[in-house]
HTML snippet that shows the backbone in 3Dmol.js (N, CA, C, O; Angstrom):
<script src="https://3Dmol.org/build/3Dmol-min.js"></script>
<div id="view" style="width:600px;height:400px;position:relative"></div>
<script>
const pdb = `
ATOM      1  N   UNK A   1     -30.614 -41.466  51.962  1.00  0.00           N
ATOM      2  CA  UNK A   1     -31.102 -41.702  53.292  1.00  0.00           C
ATOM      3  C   UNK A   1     -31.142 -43.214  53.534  1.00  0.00           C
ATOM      4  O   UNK A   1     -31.628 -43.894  52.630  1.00  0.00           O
ATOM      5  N   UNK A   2     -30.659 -43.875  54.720  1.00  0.00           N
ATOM      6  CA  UNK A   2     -30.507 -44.719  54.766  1.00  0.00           C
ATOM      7  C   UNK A   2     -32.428 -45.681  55.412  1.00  0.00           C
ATOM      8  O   UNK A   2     -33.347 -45.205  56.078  1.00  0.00           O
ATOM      9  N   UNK A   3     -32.295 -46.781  54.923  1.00  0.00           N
ATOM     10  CA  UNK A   3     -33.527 -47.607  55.265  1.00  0.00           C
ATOM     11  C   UNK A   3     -33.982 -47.336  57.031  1.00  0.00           C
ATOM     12  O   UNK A   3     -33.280 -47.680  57.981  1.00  0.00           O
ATOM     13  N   UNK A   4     -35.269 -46.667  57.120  1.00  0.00           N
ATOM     14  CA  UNK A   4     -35.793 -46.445  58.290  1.00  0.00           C
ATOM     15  C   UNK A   4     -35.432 -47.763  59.395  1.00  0.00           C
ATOM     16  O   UNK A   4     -34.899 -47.587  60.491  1.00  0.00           O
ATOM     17  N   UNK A   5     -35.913 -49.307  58.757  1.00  0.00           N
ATOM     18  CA  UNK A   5     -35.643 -50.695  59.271  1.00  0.00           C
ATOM     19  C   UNK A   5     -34.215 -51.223  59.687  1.00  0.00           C
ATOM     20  O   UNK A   5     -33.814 -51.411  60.835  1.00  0.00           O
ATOM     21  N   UNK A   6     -33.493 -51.435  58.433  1.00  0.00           N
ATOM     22  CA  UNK A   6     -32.342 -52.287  58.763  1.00  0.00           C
ATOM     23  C   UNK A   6     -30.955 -51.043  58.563  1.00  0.00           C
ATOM     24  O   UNK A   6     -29.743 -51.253  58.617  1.00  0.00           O
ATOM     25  N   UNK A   7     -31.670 -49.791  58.333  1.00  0.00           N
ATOM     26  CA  UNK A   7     -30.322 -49.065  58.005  1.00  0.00           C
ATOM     27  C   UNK A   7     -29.268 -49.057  56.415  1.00  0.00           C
ATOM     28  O   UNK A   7     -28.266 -48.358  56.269  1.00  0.00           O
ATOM     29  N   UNK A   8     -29.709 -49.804  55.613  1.00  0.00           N
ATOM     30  CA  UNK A   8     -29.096 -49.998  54.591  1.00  0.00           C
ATOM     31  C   UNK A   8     -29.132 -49.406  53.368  1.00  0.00           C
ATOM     32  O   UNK A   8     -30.199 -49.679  52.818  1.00  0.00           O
ATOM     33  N   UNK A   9     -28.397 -48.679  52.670  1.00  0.00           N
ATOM     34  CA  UNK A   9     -28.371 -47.562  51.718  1.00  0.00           C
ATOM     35  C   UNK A   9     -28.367 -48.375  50.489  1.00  0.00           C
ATOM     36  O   UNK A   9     -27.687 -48.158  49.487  1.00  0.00           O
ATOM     37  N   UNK A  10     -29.268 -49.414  50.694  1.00  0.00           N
ATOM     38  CA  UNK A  10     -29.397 -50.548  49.056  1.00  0.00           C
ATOM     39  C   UNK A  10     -31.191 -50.635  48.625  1.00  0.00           C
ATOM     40  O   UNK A  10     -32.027 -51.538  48.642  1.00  0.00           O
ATOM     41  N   UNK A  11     -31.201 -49.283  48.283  1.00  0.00           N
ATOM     42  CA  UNK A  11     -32.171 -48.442  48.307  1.00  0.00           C
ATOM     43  C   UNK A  11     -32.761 -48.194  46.080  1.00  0.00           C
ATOM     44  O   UNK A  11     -31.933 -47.592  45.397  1.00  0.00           O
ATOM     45  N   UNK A  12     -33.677 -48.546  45.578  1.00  0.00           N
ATOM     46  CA  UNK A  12     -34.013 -48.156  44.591  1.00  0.00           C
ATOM     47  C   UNK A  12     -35.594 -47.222  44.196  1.00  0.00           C
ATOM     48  O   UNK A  12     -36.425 -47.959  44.729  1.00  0.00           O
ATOM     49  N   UNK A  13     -36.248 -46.254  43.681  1.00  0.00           N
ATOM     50  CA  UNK A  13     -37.039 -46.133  43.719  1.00  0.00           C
ATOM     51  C   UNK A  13     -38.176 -46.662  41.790  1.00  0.00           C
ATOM     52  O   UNK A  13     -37.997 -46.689  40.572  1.00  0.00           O
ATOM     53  N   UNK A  14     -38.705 -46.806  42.306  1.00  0.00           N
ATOM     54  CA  UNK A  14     -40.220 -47.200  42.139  1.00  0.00           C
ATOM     55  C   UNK A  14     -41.398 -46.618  40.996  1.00  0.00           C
ATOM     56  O   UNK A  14     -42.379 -47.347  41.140  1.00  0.00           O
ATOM     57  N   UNK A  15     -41.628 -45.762  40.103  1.00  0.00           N
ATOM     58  CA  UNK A  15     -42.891 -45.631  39.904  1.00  0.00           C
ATOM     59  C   UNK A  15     -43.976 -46.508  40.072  1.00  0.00           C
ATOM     60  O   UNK A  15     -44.008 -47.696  39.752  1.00  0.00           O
ATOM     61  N   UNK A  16     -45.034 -45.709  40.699  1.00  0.00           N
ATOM     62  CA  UNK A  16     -46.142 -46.170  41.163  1.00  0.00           C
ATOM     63  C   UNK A  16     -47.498 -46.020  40.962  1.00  0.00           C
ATOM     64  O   UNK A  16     -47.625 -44.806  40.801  1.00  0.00           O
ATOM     65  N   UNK A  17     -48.834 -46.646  40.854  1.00  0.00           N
ATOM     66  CA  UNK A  17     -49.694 -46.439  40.579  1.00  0.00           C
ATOM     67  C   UNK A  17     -50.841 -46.934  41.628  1.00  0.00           C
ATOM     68  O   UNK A  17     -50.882 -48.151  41.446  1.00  0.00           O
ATOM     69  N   UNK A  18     -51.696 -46.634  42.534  1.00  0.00           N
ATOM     70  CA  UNK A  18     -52.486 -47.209  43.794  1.00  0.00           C
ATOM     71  C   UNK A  18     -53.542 -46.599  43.371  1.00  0.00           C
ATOM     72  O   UNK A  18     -53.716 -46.005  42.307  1.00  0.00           O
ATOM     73  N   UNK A  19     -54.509 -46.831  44.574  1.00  0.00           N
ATOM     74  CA  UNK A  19     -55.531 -46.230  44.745  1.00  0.00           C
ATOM     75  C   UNK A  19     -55.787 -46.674  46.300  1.00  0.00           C
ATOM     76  O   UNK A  19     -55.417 -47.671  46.921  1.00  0.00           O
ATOM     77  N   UNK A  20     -56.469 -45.680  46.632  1.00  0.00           N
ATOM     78  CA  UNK A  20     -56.562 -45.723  47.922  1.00  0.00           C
ATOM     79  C   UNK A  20     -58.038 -45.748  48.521  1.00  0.00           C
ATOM     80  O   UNK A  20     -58.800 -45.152  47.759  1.00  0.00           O
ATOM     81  N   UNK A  21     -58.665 -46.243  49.627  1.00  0.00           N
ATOM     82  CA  UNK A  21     -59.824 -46.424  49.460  1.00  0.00           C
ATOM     83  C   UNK A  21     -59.469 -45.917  51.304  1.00  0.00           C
ATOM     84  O   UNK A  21     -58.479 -45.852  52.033  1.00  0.00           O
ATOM     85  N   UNK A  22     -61.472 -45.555  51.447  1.00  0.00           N
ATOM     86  CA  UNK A  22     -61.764 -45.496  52.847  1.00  0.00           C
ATOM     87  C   UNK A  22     -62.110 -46.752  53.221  1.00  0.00           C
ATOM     88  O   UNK A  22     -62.730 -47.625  52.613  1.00  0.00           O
ATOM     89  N   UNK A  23     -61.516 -46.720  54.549  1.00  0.00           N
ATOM     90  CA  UNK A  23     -61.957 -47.901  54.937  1.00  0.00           C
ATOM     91  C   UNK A  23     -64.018 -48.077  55.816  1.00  0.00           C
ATOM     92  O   UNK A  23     -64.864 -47.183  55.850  1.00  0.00           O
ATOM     93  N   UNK A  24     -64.120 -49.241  56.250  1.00  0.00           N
ATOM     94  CA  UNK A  24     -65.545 -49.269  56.010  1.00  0.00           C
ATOM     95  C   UNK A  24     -66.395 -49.728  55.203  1.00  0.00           C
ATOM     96  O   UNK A  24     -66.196 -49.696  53.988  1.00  0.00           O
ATOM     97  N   UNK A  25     -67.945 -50.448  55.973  1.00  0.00           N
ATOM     98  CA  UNK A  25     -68.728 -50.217  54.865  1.00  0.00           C
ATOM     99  C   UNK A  25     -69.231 -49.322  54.269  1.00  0.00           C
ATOM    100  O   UNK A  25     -69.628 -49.271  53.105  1.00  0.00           O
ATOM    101  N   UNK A  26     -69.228 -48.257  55.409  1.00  0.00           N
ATOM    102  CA  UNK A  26     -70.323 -46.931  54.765  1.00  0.00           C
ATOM    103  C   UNK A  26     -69.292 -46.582  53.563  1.00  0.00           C
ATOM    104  O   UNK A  26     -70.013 -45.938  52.801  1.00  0.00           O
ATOM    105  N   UNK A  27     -68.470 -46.624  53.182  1.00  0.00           N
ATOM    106  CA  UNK A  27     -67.144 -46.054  51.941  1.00  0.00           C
ATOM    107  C   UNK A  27     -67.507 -46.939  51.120  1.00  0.00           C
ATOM    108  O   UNK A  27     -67.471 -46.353  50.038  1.00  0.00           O
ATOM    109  N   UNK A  28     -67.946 -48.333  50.883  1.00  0.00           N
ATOM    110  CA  UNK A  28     -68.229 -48.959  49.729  1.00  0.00           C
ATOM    111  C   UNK A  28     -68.719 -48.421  48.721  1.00  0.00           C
ATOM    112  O   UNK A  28     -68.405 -49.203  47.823  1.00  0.00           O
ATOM    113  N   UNK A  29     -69.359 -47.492  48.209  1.00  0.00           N
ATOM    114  CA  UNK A  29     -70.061 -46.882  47.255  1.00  0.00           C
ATOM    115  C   UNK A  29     -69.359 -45.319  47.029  1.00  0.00           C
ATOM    116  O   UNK A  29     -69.786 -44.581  46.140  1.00  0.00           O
ATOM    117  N   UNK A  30     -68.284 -44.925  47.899  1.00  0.00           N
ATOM    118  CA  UNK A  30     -67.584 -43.997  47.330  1.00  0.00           C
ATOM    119  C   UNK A  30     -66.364 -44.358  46.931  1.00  0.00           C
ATOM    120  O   UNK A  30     -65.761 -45.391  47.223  1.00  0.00           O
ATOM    121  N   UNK A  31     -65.926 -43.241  46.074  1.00  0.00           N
ATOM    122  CA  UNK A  31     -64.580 -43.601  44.671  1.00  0.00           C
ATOM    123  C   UNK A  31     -63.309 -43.307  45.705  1.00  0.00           C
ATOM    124  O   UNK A  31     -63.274 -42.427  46.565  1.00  0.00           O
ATOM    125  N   UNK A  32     -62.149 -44.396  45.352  1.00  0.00           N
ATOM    126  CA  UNK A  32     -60.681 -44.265  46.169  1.00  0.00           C
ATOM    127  C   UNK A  32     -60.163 -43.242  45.610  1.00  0.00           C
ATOM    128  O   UNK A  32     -60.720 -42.882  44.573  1.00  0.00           O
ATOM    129  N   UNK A  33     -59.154 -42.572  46.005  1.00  0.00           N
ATOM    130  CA  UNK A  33     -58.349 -41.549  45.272  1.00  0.00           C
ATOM    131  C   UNK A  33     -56.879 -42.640  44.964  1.00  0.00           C
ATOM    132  O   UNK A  33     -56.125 -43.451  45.501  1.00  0.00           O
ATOM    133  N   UNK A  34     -57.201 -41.887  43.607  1.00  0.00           N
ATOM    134  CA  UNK A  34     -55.856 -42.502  42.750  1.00  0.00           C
ATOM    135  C   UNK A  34     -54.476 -41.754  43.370  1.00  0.00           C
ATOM    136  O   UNK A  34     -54.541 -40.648  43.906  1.00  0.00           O
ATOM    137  N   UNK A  35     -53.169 -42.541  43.219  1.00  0.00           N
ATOM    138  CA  UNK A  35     -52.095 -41.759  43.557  1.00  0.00           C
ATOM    139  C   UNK A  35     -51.019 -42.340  42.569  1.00  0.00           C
ATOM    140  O   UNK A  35     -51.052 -43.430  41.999  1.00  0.00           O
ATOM    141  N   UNK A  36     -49.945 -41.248  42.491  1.00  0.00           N
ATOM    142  CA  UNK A  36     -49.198 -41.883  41.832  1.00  0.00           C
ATOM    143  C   UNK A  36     -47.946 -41.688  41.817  1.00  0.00           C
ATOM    144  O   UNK A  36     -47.364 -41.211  40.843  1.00  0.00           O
ATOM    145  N   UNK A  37     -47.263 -42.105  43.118  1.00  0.00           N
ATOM    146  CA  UNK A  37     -46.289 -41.500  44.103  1.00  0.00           C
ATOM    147  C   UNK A  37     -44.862 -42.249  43.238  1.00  0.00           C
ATOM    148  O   UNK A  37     -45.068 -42.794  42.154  1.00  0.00           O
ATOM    149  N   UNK A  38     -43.540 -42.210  43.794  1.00  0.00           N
ATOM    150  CA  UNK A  38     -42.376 -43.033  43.438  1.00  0.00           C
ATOM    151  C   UNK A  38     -42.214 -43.744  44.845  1.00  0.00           C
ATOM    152  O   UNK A  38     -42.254 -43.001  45.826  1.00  0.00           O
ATOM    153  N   UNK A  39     -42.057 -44.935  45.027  1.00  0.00           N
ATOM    154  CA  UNK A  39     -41.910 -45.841  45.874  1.00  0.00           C
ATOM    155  C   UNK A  39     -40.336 -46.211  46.134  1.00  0.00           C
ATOM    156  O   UNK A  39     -39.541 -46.791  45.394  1.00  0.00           O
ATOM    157  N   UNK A  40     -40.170 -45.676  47.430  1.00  0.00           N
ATOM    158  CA  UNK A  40     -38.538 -46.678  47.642  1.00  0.00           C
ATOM    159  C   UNK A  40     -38.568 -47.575  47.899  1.00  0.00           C
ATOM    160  O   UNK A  40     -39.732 -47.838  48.203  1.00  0.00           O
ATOM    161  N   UNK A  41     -37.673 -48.760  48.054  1.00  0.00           N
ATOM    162  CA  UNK A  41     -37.708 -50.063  48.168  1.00  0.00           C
ATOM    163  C   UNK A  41     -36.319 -50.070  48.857  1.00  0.00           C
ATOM    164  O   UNK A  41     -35.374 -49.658  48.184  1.00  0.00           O
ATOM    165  N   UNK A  42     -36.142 -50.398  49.838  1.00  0.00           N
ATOM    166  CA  UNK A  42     -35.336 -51.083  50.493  1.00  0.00           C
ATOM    167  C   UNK A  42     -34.821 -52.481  49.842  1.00  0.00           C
ATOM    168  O   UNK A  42     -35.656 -53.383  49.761  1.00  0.00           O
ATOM    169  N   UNK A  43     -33.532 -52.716  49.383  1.00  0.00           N
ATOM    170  CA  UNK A  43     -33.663 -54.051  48.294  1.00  0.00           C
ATOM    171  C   UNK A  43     -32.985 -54.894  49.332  1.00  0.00           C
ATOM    172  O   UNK A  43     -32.520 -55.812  48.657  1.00  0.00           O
ATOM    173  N   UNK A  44     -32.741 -55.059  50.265  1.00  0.00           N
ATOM    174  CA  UNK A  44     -32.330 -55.368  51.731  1.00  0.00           C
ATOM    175  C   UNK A  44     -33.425 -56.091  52.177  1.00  0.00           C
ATOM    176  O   UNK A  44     -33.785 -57.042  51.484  1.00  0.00           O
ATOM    177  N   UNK A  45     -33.939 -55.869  53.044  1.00  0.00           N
ATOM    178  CA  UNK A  45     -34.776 -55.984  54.041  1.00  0.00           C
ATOM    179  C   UNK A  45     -36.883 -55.828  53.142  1.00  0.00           C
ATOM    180  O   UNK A  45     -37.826 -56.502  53.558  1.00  0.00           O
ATOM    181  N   UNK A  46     -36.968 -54.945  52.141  1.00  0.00           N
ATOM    182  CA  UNK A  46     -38.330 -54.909  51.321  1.00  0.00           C
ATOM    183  C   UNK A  46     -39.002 -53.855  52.295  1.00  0.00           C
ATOM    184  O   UNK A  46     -40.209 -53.653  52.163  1.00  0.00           O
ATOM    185  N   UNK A  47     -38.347 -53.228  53.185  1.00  0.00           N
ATOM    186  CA  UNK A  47     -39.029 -51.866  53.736  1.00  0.00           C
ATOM    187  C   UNK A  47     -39.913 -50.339  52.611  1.00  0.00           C
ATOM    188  O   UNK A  47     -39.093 -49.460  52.349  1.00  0.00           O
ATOM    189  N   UNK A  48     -40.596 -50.212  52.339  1.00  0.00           N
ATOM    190  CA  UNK A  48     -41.227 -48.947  51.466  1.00  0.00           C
ATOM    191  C   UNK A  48     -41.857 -47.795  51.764  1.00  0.00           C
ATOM    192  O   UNK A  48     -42.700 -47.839  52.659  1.00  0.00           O
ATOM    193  N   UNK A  49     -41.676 -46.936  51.306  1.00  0.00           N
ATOM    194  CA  UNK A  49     -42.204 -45.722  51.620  1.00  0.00           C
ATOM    195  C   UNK A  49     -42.032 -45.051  50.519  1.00  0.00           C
ATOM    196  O   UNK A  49     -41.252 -44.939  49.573  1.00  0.00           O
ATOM    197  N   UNK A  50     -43.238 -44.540  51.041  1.00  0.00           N
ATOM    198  CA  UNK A  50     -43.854 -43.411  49.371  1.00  0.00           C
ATOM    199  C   UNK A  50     -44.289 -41.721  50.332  1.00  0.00           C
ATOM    200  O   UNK A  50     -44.438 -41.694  51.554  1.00  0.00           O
ATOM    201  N   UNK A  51     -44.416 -40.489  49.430  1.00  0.00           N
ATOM    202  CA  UNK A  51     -45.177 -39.232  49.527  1.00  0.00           C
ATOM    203  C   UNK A  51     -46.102 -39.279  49.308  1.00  0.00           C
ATOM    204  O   UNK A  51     -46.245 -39.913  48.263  1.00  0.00           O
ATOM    205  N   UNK A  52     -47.349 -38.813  49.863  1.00  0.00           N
ATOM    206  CA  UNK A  52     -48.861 -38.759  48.846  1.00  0.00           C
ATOM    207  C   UNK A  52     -48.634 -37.223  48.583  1.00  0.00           C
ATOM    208  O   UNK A  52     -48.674 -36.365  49.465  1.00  0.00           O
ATOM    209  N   UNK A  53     -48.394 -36.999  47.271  1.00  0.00           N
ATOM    210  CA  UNK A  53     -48.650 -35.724  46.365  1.00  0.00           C
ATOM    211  C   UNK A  53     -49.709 -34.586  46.963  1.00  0.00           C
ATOM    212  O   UNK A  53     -50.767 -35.104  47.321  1.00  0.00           O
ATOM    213  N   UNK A  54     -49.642 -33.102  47.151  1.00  0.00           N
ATOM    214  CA  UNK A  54     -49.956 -32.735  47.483  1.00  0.00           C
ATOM    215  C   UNK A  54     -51.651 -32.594  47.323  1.00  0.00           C
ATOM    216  O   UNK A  54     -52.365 -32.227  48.257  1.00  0.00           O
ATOM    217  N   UNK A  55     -52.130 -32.929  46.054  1.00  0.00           N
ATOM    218  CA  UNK A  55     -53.476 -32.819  45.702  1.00  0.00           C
ATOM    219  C   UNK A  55     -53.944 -34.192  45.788  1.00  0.00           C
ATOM    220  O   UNK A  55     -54.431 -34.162  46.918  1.00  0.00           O
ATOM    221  N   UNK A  56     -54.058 -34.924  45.527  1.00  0.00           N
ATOM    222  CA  UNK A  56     -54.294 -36.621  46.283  1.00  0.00           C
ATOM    223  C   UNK A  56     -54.033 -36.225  47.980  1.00  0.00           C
ATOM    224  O   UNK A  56     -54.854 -36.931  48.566  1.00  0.00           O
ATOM    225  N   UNK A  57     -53.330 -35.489  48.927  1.00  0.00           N
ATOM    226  CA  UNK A  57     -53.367 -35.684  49.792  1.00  0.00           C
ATOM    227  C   UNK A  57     -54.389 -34.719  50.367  1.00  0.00           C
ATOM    228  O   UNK A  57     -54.598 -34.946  51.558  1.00  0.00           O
ATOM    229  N   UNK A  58     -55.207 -33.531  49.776  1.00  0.00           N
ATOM    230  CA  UNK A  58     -55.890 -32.861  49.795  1.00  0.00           C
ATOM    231  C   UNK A  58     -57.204 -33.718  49.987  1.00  0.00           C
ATOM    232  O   UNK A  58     -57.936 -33.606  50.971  1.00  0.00           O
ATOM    233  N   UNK A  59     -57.363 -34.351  49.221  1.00  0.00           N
ATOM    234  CA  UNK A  59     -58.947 -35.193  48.699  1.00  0.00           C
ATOM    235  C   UNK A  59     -58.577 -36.231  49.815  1.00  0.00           C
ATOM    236  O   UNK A  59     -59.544 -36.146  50.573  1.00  0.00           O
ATOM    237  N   UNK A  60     -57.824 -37.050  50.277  1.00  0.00           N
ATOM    238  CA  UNK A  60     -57.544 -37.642  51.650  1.00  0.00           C
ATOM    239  C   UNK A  60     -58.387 -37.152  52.593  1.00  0.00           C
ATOM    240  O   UNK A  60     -59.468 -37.604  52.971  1.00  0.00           O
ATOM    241  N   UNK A  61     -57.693 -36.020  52.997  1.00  0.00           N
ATOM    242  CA  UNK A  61     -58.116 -35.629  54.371  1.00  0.00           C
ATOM    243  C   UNK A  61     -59.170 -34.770  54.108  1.00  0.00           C
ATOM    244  O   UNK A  61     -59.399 -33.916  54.965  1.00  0.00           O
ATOM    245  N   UNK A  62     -59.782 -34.799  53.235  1.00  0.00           N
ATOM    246  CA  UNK A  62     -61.196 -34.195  52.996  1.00  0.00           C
ATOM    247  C   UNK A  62     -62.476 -35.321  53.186  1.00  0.00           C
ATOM    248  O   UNK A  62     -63.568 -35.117  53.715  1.00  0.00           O
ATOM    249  N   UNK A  63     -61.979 -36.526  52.594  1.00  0.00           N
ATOM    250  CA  UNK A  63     -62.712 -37.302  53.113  1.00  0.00           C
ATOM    251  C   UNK A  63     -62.225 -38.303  54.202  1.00  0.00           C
ATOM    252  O   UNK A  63     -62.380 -39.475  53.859  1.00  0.00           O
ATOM    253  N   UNK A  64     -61.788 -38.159  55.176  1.00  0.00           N
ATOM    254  CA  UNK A  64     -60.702 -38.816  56.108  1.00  0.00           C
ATOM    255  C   UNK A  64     -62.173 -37.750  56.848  1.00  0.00           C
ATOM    256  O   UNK A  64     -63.187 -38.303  57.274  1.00  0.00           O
ATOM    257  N   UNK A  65     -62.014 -36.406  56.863  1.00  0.00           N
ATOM    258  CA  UNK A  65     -63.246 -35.568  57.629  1.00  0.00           C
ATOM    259  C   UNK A  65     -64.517 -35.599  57.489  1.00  0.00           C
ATOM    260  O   UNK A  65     -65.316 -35.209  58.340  1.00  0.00           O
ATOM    261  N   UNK A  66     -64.841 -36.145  56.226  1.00  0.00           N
ATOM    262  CA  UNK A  66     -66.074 -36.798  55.924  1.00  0.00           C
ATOM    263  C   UNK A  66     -66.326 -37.736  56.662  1.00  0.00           C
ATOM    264  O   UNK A  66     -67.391 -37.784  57.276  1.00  0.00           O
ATOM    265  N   UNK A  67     -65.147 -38.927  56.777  1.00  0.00           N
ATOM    266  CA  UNK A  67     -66.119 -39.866  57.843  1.00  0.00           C
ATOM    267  C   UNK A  67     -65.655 -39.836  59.229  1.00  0.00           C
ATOM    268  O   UNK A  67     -65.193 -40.829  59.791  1.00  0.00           O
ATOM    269  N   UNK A  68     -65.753 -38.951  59.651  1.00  0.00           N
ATOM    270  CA  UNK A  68     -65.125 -38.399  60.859  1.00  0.00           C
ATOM    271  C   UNK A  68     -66.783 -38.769  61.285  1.00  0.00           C
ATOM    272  O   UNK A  68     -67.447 -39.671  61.794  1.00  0.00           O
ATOM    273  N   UNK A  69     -66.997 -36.799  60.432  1.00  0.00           N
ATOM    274  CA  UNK A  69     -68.571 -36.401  60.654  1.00  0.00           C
ATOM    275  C   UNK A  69     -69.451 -37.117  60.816  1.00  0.00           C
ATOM    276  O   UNK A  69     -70.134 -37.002  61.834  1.00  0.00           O
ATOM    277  N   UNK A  70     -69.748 -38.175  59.785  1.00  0.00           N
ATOM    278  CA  UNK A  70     -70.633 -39.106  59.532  1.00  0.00           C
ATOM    279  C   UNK A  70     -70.578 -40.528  61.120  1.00  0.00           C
ATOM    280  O   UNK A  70     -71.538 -40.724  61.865  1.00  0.00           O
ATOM    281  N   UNK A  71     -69.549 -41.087  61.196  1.00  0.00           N
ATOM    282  CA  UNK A  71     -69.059 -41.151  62.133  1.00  0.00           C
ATOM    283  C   UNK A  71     -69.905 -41.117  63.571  1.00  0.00           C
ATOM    284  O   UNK A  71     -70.226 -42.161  64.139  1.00  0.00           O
ATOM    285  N   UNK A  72     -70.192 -39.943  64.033  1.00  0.00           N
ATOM    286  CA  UNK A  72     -70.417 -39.316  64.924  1.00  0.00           C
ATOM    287  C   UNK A  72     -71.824 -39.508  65.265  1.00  0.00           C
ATOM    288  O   UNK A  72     -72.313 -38.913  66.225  1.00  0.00           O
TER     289      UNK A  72
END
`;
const viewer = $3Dmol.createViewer("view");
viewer.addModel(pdb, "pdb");
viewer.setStyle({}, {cartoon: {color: "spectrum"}});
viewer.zoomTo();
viewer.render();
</script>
């Protein structure tokens, strides 16, 4: 697949290791979810994009709804 940005199929991927945090203060005292996706790299232009794994993306939007609620 060619680079979303410049179009260019000079493309390598990545293992990866993040963590991801809520944003906020009220999130300071809760834990980021780890991920540990393969990263493409555009070797062109430095464009990236990753998947969040189906269970890391679970715990996301579980607390993505947590501070929805709280939020409110």
């Amino acid at each position: 697949m060619p680079c979303f940005l410049c179009k260019s199929g000079n493309q390598a991927e990545f293992p990866t290791e993040m963590i991801l945090h809520f944003q906020g203060r009220m999130n300071l005292n809760k834990p980021g979810v780890w991920v540990f996706p393969k990263v493409v790299v555009c070797l062109d232009c430095g464009c990236s994009w990753f998947t969040v794994p189906e269970t890391e993306l679970a715990l996301l939007a579980k607390g993505a709804e947590a501070n929805r609620i709280e939020s409110q």
